[in-house]
C-alpha positions as CSV (number, residue, x, y, z in Angstrom):
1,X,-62.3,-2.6,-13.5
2,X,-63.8,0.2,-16.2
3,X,-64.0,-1.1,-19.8
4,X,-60.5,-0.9,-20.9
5,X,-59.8,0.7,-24.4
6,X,-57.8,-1.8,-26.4
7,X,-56.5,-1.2,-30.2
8,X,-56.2,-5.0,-31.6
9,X,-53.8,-4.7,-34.4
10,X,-54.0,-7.9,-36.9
11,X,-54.3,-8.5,-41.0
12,X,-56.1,-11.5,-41.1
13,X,-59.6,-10.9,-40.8
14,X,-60.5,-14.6,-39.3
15,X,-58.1,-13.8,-36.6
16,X,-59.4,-10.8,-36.1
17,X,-62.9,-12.1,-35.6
18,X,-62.3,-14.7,-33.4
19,X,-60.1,-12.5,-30.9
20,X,-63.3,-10.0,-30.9
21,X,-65.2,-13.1,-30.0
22,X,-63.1,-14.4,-27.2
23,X,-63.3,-10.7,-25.8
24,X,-66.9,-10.2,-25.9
25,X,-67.4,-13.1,-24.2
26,X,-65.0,-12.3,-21.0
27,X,-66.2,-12.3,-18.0
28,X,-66.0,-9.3,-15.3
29,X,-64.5,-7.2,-18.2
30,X,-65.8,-5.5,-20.9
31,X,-63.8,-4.1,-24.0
32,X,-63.9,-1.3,-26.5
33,X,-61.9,-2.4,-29.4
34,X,-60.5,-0.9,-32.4
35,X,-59.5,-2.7,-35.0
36,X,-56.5,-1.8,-37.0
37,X,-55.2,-3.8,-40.0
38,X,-51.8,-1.5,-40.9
39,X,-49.3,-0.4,-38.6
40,X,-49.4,3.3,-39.3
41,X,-53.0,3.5,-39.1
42,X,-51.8,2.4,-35.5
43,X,-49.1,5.0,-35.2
44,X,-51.2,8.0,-36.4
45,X,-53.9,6.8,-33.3
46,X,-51.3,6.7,-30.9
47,X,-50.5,9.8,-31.4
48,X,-53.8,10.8,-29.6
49,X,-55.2,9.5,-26.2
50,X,-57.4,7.3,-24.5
51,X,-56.2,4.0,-24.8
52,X,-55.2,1.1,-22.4
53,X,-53.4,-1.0,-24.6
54,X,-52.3,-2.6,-27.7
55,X,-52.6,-6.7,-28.9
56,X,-50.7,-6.5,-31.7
57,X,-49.5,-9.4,-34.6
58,X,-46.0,-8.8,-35.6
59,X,-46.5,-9.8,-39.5
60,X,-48.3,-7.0,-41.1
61,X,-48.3,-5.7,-44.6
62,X,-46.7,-2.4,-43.9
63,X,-43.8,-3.8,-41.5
64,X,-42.6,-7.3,-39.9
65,X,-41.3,-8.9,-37.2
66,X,-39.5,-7.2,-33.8
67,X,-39.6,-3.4,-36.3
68,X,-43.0,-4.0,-35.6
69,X,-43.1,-3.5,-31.5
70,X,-40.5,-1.2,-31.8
71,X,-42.2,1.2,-33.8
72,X,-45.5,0.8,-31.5
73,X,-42.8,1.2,-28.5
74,X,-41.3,4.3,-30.2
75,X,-44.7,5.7,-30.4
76,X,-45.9,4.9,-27.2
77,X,-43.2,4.0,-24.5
78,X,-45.5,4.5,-21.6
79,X,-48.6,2.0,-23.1
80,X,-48.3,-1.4,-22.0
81,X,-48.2,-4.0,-25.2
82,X,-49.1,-7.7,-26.0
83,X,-47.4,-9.5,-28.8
84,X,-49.8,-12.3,-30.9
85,X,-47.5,-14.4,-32.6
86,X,-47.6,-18.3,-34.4
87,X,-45.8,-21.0,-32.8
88,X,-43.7,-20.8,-36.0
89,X,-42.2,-17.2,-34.7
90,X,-42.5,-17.9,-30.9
91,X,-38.7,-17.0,-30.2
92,X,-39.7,-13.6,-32.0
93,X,-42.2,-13.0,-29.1
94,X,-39.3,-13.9,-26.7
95,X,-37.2,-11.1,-28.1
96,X,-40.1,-9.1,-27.8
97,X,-40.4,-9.4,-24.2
98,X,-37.0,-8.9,-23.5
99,X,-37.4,-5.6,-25.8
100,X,-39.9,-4.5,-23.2
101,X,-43.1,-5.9,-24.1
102,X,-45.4,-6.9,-21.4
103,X,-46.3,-11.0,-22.8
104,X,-46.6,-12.8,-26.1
105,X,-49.3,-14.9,-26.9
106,X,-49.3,-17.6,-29.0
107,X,-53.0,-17.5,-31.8
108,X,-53.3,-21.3,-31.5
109,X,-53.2,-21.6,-27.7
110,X,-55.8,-19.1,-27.0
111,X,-59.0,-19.1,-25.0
112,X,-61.2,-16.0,-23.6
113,X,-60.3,-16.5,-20.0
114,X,-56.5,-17.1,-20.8
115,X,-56.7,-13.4,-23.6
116,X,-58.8,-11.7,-20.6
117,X,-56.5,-12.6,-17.8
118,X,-52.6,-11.7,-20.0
119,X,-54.4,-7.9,-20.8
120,X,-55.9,-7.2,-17.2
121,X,-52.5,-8.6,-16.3
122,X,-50.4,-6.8,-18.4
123,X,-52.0,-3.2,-17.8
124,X,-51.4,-3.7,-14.1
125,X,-48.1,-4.7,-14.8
126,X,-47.4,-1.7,-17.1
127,X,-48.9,0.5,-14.1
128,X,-46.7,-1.3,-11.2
129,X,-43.8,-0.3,-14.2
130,X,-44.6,2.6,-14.5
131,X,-45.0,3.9,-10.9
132,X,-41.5,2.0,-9.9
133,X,-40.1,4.0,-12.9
134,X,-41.2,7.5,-11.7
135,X,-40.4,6.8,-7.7
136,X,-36.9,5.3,-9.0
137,X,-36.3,8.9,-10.8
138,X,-37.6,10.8,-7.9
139,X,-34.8,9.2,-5.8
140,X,-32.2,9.5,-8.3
141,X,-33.2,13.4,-8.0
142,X,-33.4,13.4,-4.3
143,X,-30.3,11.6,-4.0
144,X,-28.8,14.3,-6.5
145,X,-30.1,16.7,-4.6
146,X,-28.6,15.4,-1.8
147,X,-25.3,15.4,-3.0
148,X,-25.5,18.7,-4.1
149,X,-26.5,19.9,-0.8
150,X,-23.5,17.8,0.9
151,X,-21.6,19.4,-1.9
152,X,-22.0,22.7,-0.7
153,X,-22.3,22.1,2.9
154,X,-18.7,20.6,2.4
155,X,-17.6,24.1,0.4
156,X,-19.2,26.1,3.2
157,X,-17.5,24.5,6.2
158,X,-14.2,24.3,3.8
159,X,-14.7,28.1,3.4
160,X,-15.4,28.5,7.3
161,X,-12.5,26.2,8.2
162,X,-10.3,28.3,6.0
163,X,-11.3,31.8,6.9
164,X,-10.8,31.1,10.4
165,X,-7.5,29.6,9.7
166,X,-6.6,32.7,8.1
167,X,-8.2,35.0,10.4
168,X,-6.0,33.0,13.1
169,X,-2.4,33.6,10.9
170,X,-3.6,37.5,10.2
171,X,-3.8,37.8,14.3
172,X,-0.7,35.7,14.6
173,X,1.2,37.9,11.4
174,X,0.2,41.0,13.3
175,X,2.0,40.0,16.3
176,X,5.1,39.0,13.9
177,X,4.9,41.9,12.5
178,X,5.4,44.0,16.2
179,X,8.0,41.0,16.7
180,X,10.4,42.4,14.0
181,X,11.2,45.9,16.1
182,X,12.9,43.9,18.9
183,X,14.6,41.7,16.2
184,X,15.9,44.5,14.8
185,X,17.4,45.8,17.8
186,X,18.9,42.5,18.5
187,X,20.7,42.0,15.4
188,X,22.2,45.5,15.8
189,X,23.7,45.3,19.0
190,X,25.4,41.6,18.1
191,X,26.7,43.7,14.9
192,X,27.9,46.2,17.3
193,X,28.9,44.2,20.2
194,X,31.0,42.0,17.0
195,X,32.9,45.1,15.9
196,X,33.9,46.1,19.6
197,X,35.0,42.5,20.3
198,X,37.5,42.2,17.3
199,X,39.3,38.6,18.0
200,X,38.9,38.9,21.7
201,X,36.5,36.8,23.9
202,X,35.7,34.3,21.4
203,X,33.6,32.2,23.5
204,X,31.2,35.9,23.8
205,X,31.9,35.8,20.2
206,X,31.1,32.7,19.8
207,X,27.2,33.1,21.6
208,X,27.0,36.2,19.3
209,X,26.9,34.1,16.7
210,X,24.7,31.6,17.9
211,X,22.5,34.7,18.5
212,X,22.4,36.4,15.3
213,X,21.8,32.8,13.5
214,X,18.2,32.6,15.8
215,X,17.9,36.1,14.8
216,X,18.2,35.1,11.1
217,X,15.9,32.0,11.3
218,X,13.0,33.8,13.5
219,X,13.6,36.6,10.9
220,X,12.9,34.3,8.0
221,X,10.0,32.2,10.3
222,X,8.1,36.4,10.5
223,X,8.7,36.7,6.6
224,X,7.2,33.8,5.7
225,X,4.4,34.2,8.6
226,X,3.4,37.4,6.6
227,X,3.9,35.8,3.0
228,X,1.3,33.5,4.3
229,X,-0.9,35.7,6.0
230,X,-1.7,38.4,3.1
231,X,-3.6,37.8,-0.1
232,X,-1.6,36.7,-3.4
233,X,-2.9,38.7,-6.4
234,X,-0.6,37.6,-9.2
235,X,0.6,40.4,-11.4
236,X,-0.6,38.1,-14.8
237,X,2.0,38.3,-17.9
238,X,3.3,36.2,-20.6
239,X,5.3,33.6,-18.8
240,X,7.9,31.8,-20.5
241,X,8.1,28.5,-18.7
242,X,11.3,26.8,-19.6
243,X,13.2,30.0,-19.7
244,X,12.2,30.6,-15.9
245,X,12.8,27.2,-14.8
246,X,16.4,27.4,-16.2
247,X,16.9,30.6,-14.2
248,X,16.2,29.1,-11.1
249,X,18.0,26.1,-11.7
250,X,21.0,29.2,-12.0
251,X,20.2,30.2,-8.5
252,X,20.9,27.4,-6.8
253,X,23.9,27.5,-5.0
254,X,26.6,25.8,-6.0
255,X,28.0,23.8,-3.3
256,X,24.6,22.6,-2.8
257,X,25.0,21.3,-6.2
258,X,27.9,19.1,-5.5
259,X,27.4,15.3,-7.0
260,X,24.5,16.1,-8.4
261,X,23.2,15.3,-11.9
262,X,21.1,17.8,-13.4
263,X,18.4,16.5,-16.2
264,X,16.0,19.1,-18.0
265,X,13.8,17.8,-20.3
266,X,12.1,20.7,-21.9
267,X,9.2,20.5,-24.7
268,X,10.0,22.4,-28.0
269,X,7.9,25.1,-28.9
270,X,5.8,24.8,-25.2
271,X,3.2,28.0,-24.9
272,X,3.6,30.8,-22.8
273,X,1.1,31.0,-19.7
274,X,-0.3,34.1,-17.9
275,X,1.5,34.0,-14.8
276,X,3.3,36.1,-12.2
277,X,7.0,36.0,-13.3
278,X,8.2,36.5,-9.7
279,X,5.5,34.3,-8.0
280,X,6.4,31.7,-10.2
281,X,10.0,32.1,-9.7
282,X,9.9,31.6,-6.0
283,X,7.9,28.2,-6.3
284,X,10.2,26.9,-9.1
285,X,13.3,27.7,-6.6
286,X,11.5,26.5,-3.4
287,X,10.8,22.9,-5.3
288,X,14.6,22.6,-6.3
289,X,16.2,23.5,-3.5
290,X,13.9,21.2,-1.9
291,X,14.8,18.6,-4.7
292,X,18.4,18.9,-3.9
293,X,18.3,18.9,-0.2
294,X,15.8,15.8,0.0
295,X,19.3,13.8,-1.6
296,X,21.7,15.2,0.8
297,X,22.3,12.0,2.7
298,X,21.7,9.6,-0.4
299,X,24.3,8.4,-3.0
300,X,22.6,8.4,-6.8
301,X,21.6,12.4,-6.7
302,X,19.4,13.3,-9.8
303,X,17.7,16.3,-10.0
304,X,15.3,16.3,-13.0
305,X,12.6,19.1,-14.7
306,X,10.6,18.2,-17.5
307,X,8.2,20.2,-19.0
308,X,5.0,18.9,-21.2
309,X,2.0,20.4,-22.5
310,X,-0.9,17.9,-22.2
311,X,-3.9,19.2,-23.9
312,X,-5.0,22.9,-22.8
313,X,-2.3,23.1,-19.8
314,X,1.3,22.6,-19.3
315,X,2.8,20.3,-16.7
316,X,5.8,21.0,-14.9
317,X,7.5,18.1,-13.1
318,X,10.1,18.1,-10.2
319,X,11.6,15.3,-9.3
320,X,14.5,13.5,-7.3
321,X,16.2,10.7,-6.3
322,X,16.2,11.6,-2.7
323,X,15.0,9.8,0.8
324,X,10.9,10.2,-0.2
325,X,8.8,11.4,2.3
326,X,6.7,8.6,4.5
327,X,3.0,8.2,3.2
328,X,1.6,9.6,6.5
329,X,3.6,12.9,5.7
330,X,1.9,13.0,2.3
331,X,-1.6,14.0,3.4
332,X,0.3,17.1,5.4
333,X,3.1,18.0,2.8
334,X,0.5,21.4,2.2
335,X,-0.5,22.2,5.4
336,X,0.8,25.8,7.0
337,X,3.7,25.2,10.1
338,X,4.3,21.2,9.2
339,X,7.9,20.4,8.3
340,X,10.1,17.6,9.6
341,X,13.2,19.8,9.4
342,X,14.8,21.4,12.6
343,X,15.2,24.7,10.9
344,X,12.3,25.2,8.5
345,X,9.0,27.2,9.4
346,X,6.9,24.8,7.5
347,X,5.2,27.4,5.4
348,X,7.2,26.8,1.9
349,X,5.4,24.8,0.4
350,X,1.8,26.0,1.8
351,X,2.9,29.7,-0.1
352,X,3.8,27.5,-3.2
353,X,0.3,25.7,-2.8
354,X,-1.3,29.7,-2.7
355,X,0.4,30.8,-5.3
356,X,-0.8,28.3,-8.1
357,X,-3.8,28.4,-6.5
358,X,-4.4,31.9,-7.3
359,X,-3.1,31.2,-11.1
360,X,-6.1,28.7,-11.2
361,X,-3.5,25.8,-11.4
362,X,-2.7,23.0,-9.1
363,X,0.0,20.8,-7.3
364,X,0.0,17.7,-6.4
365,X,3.3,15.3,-5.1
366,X,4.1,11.7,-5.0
367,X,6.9,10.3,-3.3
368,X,8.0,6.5,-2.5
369,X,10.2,6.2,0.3
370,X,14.2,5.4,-0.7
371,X,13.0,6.2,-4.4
372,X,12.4,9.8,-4.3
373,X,9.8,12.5,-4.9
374,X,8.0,14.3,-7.6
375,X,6.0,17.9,-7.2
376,X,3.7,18.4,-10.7
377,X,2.3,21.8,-11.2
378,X,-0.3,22.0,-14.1
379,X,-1.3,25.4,-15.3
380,X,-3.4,26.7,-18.3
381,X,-1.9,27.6,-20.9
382,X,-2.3,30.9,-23.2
């Protein structure tokens, strides 16, 4: 090992002295010493190079006890550090070493091998430190980087996945889109063939109307296909929330209605939002009519809308006492074409998904089976 550049900071000359002694006489190690008798003569050296480290008493003139390491810590975070203490302060050389310091050293137990070997010790130490320090924040950054990378691999093949899903519906829209022609056709010759008919033939009657019902629904199933299929650009203006809810509410038919209890629980004075009124609308009316007919087949109907404003957004919730949807539903509720009902395209709720989507909001449901479910839409507010 090269001579290794120690500052020795200690008040009492005699100890001073003899630790010079028990240096110079080391074997297979030589040291350049500097000799500091204040702790801010120490500070004001640290603040330059070349040294290897620091023996250090903890009583000094100018500062005492643990302040002592800390300040040479402070100073100096990277330089490794031995404490001298009396066996009258050993526990302070304990706290020293759990404050970082690399050993403590008791003055009346010291020899020159025993000094020699704790400060070889102690650099190397310090080094080993040092190096485990520096790999230990080059894998926290590769392992950052990492995650960013799997970040934005998972974005891009989101993105992918989602762009061929939609370039998939456009195709299939288009198609829809050539179906309604034929639809339209259909549905007028039932009208016509319904006016001919009058009362007779009721059981031709009778498919007529089977016929213009799964004209209606494949109708609806194209409308919704398209909905779906084109981009939703909301038309942004001051949105009063409550008011809109309460319209929809309105909407609902009535003999859907029947044995239901109704419970709004608006917040006074809630903020308008930037929103599309008529976007809006149609996912407020979706969710209740959803609401209701989720407690069709279940005796204690209550339908309930409570509005809140937590911090910079307000929360709309939507909930009922229905049948609640299983838990393996749940991870599907959004996705386009699932529904568990005979009659529904499965798209109502993906739309709704769209549509706070594009207001920079979002949806999220929980449901307990025989309990009910709960839809909350959170959107910024003004």
């Amino acid at each position: 090992m090269n001579k290794i550049k120690l500052i020795l900071l200690e008040d009492d000359p005699a100890d001073a002295r003899l630790i010079k002694e028990m240096l110079a006489s080391a074997k297979g190690v030589s040291f350049e010493i500097e000799h500091f008798d204040k702790l801010k003569n120490v500070l004001e050296r640290l603040s330059a190079e070349g040294c290897d480290l620091v023996l250090t008493d903890l009583h000094l003139p100018d500062s005492q006890g643990l302040e002592t390491y800390l300040a040479i810590r402070k100073q100096a975070p990277a330089l490794p550090i031995v404490v001298l203490t009396g066996s009258y302060s050993e526990d302070l050389g304990i706290e020293a070493i759990h404050e970082g310091a690399q050993d403590y050293l008791l003055k009346d137990d010291l020899s020159s091998s025993f000094l020699c070997r704790s400060i070889v010790y102690a650099i190397e130490r310090k080094k080993i430190e040092e190096d485990l320090r520096i790999e230990k924040d080059e894998l926290k950054d590769a392992v950052d980087r990492l995650k960013t990378i799997n970040k934005e691999l998972k974005e891009t093949q989101n993105k992918l996945i989602e762009s061929e899903r939609l370039a998939t519906i456009a195709r299939v829209a288009a198609a829809a889109h050539e179906t309604r022609n034929p639809l339209a056709v259909i549905e007028s010759i039932t009208y016509y063939l319904n006016l001919i008919l009058h009362e007779s033939a009721p059981e031709v009657r009778n498919k007529l109307s089977q016929i213009d019902d799964a004209v209606d629904r494949a109708t609806l199933y194209i409308t919704h296909l398209l909905d779906f299929a084109k981009p939703i650009i909301p038309d942004l203006k001051d949105l009063e929330v409550n008011g809109l809810i309460e319209e929809c509410l309105k909407k609902i038919p009535e003999g859907m209605l029947a044995g239901i209890e109704i419970e709004t629980d608006f917040a006074l004075m809630l903020p308008k939002i930037k929103a599309d009124p008529e976007l809006m609308r149609r996912v407020f009316f979706h969710l209740a009519q959803n609401a209701v007919e989720a407690m069709e087949k279940v005796k204690s109907k209550k339908l309930k809308v409570k509005s809140e404003q937590e911090g910079d957004f307000i929360k709309i919730r939507i909930s009922d006492t229905g049948k609640g949807i299983p838990e393996e539903n749940l991870l599907h509720i959004f996705d386009p074409f699932f529904t568990t009902k005979a009659k529904e395209t499965g798209l109502g709720l993906a739309i709704c998904q769209r549509i706070i989507a594009a207001h920079q909001g979002e949806i999220e449901v929980k449901s307990e089976v025989g309990m009910g479910t709960e839809f909350v839409i959170k959107l910024k507010r003004q």
